[in-house]
C-alpha positions as CSV (number, residue, x, y, z in Angstrom):
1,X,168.6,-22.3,-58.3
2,X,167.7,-25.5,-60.2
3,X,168.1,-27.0,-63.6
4,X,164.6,-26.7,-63.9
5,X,163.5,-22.9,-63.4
6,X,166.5,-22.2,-65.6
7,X,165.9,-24.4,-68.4
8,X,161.8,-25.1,-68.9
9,X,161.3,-22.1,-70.8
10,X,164.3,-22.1,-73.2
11,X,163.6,-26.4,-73.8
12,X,159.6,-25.3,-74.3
13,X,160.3,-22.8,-76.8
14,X,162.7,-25.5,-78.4
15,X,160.0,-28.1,-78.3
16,X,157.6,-25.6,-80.0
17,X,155.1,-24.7,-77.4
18,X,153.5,-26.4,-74.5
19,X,153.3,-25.1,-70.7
20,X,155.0,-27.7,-68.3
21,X,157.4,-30.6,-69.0
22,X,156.2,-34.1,-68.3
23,X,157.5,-35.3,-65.1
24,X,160.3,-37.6,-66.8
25,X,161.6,-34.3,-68.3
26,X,161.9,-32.3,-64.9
27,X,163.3,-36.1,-63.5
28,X,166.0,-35.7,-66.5
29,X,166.7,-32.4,-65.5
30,X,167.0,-32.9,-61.6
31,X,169.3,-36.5,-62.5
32,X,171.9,-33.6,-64.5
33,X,171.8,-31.3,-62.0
34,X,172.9,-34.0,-59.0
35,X,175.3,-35.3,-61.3
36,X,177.2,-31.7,-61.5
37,X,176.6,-31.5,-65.5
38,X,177.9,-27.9,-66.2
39,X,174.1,-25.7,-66.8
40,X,176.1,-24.3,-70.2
41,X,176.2,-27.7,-71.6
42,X,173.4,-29.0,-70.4
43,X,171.7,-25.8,-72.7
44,X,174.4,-26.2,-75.4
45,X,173.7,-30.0,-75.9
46,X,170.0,-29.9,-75.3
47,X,169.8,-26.8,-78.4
48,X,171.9,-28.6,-80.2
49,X,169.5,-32.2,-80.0
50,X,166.5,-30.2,-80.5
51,X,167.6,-28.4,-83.4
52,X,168.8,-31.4,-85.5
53,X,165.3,-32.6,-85.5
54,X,162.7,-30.6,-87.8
55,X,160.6,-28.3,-85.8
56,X,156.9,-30.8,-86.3
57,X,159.1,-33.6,-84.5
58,X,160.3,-31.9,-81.6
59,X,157.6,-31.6,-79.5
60,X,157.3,-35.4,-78.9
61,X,160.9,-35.9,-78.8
62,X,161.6,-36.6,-75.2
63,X,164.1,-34.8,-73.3
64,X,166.3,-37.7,-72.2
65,X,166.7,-38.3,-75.7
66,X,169.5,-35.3,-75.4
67,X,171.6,-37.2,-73.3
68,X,174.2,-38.6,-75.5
69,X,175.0,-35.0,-77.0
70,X,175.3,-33.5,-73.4
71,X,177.6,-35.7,-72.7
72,X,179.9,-35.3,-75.7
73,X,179.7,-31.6,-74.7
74,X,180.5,-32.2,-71.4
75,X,183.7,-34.2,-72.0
76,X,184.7,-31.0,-74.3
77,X,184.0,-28.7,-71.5
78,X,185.9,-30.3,-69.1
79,X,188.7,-31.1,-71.1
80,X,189.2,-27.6,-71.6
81,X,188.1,-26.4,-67.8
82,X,190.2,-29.0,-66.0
83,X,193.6,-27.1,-67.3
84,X,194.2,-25.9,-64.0
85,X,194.8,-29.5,-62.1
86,X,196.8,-32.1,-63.6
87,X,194.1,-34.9,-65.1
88,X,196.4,-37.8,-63.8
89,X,196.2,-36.7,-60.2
90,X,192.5,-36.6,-60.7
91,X,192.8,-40.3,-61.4
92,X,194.7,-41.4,-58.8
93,X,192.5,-39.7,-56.3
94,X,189.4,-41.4,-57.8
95,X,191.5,-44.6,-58.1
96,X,192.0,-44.5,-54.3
97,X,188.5,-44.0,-53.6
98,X,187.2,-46.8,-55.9
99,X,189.7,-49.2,-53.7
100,X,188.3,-47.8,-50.4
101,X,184.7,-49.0,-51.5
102,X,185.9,-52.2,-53.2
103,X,188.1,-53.1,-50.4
104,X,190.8,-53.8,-52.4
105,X,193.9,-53.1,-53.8
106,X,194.2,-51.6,-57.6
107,X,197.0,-52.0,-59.2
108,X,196.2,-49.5,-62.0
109,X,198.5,-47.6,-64.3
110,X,198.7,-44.4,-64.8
111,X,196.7,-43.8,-68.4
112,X,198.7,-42.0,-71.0
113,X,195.6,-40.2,-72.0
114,X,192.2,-38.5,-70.8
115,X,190.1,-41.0,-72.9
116,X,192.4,-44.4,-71.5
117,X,191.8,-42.8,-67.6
118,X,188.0,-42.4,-68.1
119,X,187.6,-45.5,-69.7
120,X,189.7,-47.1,-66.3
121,X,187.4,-44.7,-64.1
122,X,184.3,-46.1,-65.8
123,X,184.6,-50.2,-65.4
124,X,185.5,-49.3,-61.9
125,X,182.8,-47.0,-61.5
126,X,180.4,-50.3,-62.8
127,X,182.6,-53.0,-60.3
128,X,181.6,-50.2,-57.7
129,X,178.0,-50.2,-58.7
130,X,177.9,-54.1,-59.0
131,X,179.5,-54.6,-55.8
132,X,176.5,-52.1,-54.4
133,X,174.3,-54.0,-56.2
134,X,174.6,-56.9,-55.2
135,X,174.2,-55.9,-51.5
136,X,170.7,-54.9,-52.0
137,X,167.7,-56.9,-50.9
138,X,165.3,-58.3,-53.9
139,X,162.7,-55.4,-52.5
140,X,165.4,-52.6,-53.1
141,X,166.7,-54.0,-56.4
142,X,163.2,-53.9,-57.9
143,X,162.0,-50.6,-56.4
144,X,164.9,-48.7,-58.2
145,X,164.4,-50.6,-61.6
146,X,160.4,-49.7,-61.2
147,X,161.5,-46.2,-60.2
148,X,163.9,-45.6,-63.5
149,X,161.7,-48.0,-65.9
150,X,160.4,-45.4,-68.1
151,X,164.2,-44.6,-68.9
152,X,164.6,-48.6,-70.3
153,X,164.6,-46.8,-74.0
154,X,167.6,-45.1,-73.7
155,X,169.6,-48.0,-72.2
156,X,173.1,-46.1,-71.8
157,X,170.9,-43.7,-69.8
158,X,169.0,-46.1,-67.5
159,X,172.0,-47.6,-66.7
160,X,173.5,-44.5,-65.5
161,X,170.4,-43.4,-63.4
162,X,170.1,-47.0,-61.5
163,X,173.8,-46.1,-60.9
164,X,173.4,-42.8,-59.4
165,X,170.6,-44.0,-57.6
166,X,173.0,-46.6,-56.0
167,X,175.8,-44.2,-55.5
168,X,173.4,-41.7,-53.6
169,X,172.6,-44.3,-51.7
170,X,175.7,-44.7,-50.1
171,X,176.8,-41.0,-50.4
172,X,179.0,-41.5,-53.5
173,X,179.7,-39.2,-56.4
174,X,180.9,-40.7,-59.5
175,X,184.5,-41.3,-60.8
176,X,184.6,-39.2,-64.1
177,X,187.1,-37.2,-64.3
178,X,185.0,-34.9,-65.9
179,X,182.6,-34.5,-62.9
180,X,184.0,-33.1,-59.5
């Protein structure tokens, strides 16, 4: 079942009419759903964008534009789902596999919080992409930038589609600890 069959209705009646979403919508959609983004917060954070804008607005507000509020939701959600395992073994597992693609050793410290270990799982998460990166021909590099460019106004969110695109490329998922 994807993001998309569950979601176009409730995001068109939020919009304020309209039939279809524009293709960088269902692209939006389809980028959440491969990243594992909980469907509940992904509606949560979507209602909650849409409905801090007044009604005339909405339906030219684009749907990437939700972004930042999903994932301040999702944090939230995860923070309270991920009681079960304990959050620094989640680290160290993702620290392990970010030195089996840098090919290096990490000599990382265990975080004293959930905010200090994302922020550690992040800036290796970007060495990881770079280090991808930079192993692309000219021809690759400027395919993927064409292929997220109508993204370049939310930069926090182009970034973080060139970077899944990378990752995909070579099988990864990313290091969140707020993503399995």
């Amino acid at each position: 079942m994807s993001y998309y069959r569950e979601l176009k209705d409730f995001i068109l009646q939020l919009k304020g009419g309209g039939h279809f979403l524009s293709p960088r919508d269902v692209w939006f959609l389809k980028f959440l759903e491969e990243e594992g983004y909980p469907l509940e917060v992904i509606r949560e954070g979507i209602k909650k964008f849409f409905l801090f804008h007044p009604p005339e607005k909405r339906s030219k507000l684009p749907l990437f534009m939700s972004f930042r509020e999903i994932q301040k939701l999702r944090r939230l959600h995860m923070g309270k789902a991920s009681g079960n395992e304990d959050w620094r073994e989640r680290f160290l597992r993702k620290v392990r596999l970010a030195e089996e693609i840098l090919k290096r050793e990490l000599n990382v410290h265990v975080p004293e919080d959930l905010k200090e270990a994302e922020d550690t799982l992040q800036r290796l998460e970007g060495e990881m992409a770079k280090k991808i990166w930079e192993g692309l021909s000219r021809e690759e590099k400027a395919s993927i930038l064409r292929r997220f460019s109508s993204f370049k106004g939310d930069e926090e969110l182009f970034k973080s589609m060139v970077k899944r695109e990378l990752f995909r490329r070579k099988g990864l998922k990313g290091l969140s600890l707020f993503v399995d």
